[in-house]
Each structure stands twice: as structure tokens, then as C-alpha cells.
Biotite code that builds the C-alpha atoms (Angstrom):
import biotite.structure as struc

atoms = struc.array([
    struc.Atom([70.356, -110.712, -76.757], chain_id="A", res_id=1, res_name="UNK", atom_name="CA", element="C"),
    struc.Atom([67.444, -111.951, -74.933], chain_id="A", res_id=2, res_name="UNK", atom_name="CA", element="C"),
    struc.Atom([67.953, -115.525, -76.576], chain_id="A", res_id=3, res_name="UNK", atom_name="CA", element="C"),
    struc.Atom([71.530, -115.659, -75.543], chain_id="A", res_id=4, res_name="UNK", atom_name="CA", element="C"),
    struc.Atom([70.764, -114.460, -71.478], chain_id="A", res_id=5, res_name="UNK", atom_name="CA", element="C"),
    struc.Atom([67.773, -117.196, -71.678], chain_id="A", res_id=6, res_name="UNK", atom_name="CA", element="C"),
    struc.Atom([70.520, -119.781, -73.172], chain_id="A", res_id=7, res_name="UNK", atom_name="CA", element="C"),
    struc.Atom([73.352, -118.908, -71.011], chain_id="A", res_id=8, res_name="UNK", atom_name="CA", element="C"),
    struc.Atom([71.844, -118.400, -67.478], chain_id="A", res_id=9, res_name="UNK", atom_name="CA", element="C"),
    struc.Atom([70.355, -121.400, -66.957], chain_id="A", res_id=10, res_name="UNK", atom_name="CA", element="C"),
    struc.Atom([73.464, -123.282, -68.332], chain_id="A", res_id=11, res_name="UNK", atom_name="CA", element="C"),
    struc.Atom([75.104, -121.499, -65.357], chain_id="A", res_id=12, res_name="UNK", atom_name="CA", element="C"),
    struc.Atom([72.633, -122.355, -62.890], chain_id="A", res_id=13, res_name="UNK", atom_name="CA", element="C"),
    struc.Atom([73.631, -126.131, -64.040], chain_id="A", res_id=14, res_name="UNK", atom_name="CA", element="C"),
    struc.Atom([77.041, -125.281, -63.850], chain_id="A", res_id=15, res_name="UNK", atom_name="CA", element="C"),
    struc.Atom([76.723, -123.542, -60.206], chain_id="A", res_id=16, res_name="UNK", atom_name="CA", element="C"),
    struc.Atom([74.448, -126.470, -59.558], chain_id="A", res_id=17, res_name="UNK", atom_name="CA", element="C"),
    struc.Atom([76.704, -129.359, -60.240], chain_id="A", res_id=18, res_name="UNK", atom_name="CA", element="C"),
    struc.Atom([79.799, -127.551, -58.514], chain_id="A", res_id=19, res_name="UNK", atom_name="CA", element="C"),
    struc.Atom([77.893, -126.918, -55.142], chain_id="A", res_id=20, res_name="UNK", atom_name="CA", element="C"),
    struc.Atom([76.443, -130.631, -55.434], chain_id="A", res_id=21, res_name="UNK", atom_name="CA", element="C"),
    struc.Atom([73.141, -130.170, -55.477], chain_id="A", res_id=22, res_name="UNK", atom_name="CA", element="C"),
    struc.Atom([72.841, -128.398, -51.838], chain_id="A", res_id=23, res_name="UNK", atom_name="CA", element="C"),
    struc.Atom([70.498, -125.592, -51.351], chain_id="A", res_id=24, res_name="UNK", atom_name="CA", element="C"),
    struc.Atom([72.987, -123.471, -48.739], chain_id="A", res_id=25, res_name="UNK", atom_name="CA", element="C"),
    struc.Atom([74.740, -122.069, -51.157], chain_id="A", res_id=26, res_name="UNK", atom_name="CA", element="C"),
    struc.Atom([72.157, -120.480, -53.534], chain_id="A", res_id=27, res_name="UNK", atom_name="CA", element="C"),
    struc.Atom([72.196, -116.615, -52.262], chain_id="A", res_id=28, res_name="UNK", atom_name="CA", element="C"),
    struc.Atom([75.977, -116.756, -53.385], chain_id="A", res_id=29, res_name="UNK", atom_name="CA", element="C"),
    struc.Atom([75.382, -118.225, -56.561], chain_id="A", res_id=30, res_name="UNK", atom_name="CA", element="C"),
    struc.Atom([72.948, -116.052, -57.689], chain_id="A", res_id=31, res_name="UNK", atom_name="CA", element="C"),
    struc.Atom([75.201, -113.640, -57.694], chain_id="A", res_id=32, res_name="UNK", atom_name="CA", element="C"),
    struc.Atom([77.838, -115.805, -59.453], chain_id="A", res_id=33, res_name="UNK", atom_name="CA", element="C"),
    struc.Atom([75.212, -116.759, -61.698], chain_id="A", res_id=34, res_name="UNK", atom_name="CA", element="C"),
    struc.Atom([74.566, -113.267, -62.985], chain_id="A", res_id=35, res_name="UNK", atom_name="CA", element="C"),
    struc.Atom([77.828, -111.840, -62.926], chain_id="A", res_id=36, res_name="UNK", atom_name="CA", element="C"),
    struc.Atom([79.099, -114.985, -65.476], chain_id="A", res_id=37, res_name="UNK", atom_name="CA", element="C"),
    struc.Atom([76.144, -114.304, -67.463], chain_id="A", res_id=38, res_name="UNK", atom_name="CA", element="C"),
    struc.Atom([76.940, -110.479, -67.295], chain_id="A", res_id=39, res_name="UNK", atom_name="CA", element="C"),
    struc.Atom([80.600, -111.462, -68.590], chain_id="A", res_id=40, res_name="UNK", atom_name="CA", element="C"),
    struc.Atom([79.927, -113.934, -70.777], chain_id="A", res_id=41, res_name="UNK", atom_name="CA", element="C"),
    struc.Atom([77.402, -111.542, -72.793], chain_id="A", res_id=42, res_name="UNK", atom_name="CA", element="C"),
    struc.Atom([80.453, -108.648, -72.596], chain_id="A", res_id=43, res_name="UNK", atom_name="CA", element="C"),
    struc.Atom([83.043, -111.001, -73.489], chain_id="A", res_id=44, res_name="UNK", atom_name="CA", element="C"),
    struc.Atom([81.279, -112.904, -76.010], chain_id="A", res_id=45, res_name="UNK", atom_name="CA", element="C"),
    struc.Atom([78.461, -111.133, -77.546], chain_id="A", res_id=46, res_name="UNK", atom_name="CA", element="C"),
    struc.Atom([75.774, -112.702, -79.371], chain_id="A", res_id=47, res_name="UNK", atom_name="CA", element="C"),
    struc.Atom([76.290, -113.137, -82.527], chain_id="A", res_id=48, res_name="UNK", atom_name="CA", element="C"),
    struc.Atom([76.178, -114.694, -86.285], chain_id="A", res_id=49, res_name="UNK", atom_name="CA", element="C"),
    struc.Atom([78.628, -117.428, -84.945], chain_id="A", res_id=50, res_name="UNK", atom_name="CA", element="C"),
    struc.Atom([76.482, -120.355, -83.861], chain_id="A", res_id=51, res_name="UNK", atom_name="CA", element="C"),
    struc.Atom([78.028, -123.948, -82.799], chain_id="A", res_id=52, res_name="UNK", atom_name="CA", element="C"),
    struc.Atom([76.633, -126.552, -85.201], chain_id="A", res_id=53, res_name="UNK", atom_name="CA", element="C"),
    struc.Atom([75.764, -130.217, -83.050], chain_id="A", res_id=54, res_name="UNK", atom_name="CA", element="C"),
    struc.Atom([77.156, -132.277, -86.178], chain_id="A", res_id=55, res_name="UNK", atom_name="CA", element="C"),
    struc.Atom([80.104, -130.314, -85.614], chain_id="A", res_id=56, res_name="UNK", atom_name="CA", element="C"),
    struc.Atom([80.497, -130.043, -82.027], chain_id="A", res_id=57, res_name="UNK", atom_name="CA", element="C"),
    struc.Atom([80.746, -134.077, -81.775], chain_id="A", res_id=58, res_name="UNK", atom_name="CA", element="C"),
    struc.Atom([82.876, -134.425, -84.340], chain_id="A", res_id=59, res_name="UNK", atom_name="CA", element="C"),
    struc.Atom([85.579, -131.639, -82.366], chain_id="A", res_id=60, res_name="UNK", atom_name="CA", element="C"),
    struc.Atom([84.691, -133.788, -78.760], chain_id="A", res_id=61, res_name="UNK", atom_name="CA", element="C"),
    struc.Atom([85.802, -136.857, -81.096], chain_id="A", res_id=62, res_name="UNK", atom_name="CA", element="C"),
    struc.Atom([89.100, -135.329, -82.510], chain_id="A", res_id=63, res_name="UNK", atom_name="CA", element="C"),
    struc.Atom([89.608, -133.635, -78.879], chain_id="A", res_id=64, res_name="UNK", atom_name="CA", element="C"),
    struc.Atom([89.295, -136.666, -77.044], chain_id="A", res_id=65, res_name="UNK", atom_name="CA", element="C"),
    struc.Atom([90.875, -139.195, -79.403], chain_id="A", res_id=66, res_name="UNK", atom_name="CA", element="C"),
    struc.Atom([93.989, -136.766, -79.552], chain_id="A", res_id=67, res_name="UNK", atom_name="CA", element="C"),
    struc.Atom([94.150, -136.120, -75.908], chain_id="A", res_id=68, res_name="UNK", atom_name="CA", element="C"),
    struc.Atom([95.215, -139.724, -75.136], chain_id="A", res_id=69, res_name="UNK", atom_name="CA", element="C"),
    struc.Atom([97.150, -140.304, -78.153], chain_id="A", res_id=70, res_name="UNK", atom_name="CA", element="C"),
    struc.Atom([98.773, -137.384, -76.527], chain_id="A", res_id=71, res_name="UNK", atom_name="CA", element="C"),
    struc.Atom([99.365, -138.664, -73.541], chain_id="A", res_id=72, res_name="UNK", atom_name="CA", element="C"),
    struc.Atom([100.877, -142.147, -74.834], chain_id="A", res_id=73, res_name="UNK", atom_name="CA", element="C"),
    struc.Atom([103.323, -140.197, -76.781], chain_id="A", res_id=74, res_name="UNK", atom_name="CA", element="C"),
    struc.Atom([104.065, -138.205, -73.390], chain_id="A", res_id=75, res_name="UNK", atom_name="CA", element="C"),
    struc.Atom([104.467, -141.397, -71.554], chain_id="A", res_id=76, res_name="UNK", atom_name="CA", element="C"),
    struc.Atom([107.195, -143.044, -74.106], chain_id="A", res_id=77, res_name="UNK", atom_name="CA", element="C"),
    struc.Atom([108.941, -139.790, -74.413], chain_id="A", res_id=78, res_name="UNK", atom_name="CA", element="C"),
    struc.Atom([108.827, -139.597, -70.148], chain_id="A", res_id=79, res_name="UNK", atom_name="CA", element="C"),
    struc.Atom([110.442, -143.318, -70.623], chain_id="A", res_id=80, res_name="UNK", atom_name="CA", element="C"),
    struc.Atom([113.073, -142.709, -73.314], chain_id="A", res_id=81, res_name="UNK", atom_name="CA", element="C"),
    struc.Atom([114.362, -139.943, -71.157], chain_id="A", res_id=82, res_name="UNK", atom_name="CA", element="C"),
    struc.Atom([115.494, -136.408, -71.704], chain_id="A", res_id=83, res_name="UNK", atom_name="CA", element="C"),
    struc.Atom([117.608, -137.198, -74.614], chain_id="A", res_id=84, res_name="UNK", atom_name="CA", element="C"),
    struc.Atom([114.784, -138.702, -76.966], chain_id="A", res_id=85, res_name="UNK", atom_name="CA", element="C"),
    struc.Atom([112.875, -135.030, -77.101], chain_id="A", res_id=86, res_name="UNK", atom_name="CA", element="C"),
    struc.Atom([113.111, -132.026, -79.311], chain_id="A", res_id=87, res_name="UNK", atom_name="CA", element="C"),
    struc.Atom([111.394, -129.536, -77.272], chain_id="A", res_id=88, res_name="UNK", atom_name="CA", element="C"),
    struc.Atom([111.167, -126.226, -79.672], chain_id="A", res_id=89, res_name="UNK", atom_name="CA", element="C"),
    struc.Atom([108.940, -123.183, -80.693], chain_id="A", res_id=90, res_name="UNK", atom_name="CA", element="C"),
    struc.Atom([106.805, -123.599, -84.122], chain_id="A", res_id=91, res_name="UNK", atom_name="CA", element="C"),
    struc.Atom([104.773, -120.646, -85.933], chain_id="A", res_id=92, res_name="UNK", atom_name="CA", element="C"),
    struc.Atom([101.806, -121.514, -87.655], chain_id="A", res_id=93, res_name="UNK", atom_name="CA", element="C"),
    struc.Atom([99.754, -119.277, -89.654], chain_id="A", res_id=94, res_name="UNK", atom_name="CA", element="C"),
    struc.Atom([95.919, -119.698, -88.856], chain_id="A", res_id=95, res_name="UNK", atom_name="CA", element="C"),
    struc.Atom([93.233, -119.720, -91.079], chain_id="A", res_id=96, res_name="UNK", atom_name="CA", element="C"),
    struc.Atom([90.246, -119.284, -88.626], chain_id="A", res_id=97, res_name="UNK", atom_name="CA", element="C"),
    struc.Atom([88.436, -116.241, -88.457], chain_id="A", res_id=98, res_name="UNK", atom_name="CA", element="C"),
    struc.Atom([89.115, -114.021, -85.504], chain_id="A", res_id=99, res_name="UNK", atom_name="CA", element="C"),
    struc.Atom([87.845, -114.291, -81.953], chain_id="A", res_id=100, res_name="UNK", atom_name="CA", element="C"),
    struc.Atom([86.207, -117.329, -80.544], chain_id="A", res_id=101, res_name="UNK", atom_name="CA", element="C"),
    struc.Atom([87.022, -119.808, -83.283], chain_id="A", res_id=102, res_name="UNK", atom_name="CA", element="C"),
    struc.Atom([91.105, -119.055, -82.861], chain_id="A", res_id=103, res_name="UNK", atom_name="CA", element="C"),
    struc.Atom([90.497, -119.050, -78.425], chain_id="A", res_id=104, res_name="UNK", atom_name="CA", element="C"),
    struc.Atom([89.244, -122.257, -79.387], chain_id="A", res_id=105, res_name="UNK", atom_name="CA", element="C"),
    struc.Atom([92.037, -123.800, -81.456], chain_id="A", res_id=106, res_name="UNK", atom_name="CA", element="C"),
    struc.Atom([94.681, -122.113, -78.723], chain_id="A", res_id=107, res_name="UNK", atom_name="CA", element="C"),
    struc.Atom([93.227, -123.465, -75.637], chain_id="A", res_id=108, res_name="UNK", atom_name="CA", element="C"),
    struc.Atom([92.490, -126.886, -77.305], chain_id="A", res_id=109, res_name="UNK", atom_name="CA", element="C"),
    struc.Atom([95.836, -127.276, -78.553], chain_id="A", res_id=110, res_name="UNK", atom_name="CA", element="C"),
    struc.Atom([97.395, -126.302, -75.528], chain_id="A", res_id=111, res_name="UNK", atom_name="CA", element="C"),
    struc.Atom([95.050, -128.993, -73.768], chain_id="A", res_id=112, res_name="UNK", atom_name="CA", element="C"),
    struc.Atom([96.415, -131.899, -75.599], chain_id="A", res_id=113, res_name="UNK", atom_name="CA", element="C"),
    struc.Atom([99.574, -133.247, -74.547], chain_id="A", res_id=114, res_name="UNK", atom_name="CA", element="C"),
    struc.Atom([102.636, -132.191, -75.698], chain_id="A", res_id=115, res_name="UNK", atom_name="CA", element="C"),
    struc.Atom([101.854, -128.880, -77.157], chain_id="A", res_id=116, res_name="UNK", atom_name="CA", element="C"),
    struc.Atom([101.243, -125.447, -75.446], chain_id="A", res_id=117, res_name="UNK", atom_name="CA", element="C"),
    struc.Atom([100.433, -122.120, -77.480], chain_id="A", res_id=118, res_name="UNK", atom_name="CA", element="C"),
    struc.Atom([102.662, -119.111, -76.260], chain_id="A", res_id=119, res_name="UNK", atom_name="CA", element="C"),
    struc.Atom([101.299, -116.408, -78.090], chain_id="A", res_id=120, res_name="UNK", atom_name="CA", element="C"),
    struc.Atom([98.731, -115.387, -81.010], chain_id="A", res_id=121, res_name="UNK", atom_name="CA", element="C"),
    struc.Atom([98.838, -112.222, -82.775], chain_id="A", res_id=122, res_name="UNK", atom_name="CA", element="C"),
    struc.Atom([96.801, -111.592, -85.641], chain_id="A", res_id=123, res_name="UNK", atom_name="CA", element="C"),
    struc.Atom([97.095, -115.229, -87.780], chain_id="A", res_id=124, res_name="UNK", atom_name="CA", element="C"),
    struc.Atom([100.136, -115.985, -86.168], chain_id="A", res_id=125, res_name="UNK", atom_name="CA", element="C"),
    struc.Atom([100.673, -118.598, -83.249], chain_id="A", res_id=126, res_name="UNK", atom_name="CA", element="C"),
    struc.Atom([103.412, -119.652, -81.962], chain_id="A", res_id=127, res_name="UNK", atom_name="CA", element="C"),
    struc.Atom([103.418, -122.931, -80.012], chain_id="A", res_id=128, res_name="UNK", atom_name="CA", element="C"),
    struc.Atom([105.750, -124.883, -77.621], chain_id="A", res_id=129, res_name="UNK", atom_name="CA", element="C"),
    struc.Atom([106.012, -128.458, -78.086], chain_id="A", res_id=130, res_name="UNK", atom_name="CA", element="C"),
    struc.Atom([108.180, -130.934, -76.760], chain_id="A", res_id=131, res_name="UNK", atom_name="CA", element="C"),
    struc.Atom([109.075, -133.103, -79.288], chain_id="A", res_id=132, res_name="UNK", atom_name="CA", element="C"),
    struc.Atom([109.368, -130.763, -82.864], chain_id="A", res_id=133, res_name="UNK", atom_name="CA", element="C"),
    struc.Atom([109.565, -134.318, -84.637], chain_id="A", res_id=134, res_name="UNK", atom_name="CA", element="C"),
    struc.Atom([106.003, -135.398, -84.320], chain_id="A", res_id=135, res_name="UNK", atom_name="CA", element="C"),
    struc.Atom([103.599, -134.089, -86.641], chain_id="A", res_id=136, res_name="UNK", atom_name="CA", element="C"),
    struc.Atom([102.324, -131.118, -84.422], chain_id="A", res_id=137, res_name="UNK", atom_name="CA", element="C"),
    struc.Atom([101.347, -129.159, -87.823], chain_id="A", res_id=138, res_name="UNK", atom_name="CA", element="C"),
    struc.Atom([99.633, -131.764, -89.425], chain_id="A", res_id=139, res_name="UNK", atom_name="CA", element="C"),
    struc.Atom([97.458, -131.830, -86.079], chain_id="A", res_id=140, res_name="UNK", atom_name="CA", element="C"),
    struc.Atom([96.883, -128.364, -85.525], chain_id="A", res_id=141, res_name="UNK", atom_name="CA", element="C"),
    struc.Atom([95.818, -128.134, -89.224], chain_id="A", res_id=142, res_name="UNK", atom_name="CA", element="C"),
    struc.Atom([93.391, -131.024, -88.465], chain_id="A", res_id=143, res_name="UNK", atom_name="CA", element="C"),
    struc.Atom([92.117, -129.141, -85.130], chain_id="A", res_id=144, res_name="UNK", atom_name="CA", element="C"),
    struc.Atom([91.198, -126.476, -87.616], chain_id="A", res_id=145, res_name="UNK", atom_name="CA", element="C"),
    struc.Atom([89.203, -128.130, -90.004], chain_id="A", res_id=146, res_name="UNK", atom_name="CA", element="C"),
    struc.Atom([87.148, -129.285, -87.028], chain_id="A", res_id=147, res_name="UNK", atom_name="CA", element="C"),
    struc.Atom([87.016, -126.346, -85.497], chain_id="A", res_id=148, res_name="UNK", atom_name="CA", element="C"),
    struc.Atom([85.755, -124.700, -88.677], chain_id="A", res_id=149, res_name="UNK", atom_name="CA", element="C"),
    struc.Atom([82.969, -126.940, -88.787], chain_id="A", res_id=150, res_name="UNK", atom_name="CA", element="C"),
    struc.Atom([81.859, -126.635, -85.480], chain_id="A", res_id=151, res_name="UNK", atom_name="CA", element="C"),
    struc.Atom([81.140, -123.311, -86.235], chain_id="A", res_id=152, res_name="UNK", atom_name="CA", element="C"),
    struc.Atom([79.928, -123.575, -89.551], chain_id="A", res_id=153, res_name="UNK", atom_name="CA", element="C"),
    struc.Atom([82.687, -122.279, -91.181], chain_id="A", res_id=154, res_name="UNK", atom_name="CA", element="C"),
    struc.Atom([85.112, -123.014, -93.977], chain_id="A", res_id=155, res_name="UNK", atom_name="CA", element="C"),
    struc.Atom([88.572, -123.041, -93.250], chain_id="A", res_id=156, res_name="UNK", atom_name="CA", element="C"),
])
């Protein structure tokens, strides 16, 4: 516990840091903000087994990134072709991540990259939005969980 408040405070203070730009006015406030997100963070994410692996957390920023703007290129020719050329639809997928932060992950990052939004997740189950059911959304999700996996030092 102590490790995680020593970890996750001062990554705050950087955080609260960068958004007020550096200027010392605003400091009384973000202590405050400072330890009510470390408050929430420990409540909503409790310290744990589950540790973020550096090897691993590149290799997600790689897949995240590169997939991002292949995203958006496919947005852009679909925005092009028109109405007509998309296949908007609802797909369920079956997840094999473990519970809790791993699956936020996957959901949030898949909803991040272009052309896909996650709708709901109950138990395994998610159920995504994506506008064109004809590219290989699966294929990429399954992907997004093998990295995932070893970002936290899993097996998937």
C-alpha cells in the first residue's frame, strides 16, 4: 500500500503539474486534487499482484499507436466512399483477459482506435460497435489482447 501511494502521488503531482503549466498559483487546489486522485485511484484500483511489465508496455504503445492511424486512414476512405461503402453493425466477442483492469484496458483502447466503440462488457462478453463489420475488427481485438496480456504479464 505504501509503495503504491509513494508511486502514484507523485505521478499526480506531474500530472497536476503539467496541466496547470508549471505555475505556482494553483498549488493549494491541487493538493487537494492530488490526494483525492490518489485516494481514488488506491479505492478503485487497489494494489495488487498485477504489475505492468516495461517490455510489455512499449510493445501495447506500439500496437496502440500503429493501429490508431491505420484507423484513421480507413476512417478517411470510408468518409470518402460515402455512406453506402460502410457496414456499420454490433459484434460479440468473447474475452480471454482476466477480470478488472486488464479487460478496462482492452475496452477503452478499442474504443480509442478508429472505427470501433465497445457498448457493453459483462462477464467475458463485449459487444462492440463498428462501422464497417467487413474489416477485420476480430482479428484486431484478438491482437489487442495478446498485447494486453503481456503488458501485464499474463497469458492470454
Amino acid at each position: 500500500m505504501i509503495h503504491a501511494v509513494a508511486l502514484r502521488g507523485p505521478s499526480f503531482a506531474l500530472l497536476w503539474w503539467i496541466l496547470a503549466e508549471g505555475r505556482h498559483d494553483g498549488w493549494l487546489l491541487g493538493v487537494v486534487a492530488i490526494f483525492a486522485a490518489t485516494w481514488a485511484s488506491i479505492r478503485l484500483l487497489p494494489p495488487g499482484d498485477r504489475h505492468i511489465r516495461l517490455v510489455g508496455l512499449l510493445g501495447f504503445l506500439r500496437f496502440f499507436l500503429w493501429n490508431s492511424i491505420h484507423g484513421g486512414i480507413q476512417v478517411v476512405g470510408m468518409a470518402l466512399r460515402g455512406r453506402a461503402a460502410l457496414q456499420p453493425g454490433l459484434l460479440e466477442l468473447t474475452l480471454t483477459l482476466p477480470p478488472g483492469g486488464p479487460r478496462i484496458l482492452l475496452v477503452n483502447a478499442l474504443s480509442l482506435m478508429l472505427g470501433t466503440l465497445g457498448v457493453d462488457l459483462r462477464d467475458a462478453t463485449l459487444r462492440l460497435h463498428v462501422l464497417d463489420q467487413r474489416l477485420p475488427v476480430v482479428a484486431e481485438a484478438r491482437a489487442l489482447e495478446v498485447v494486453i496480456a503481456r503488458l501485464f504479464g499474463s497469458s492470454s
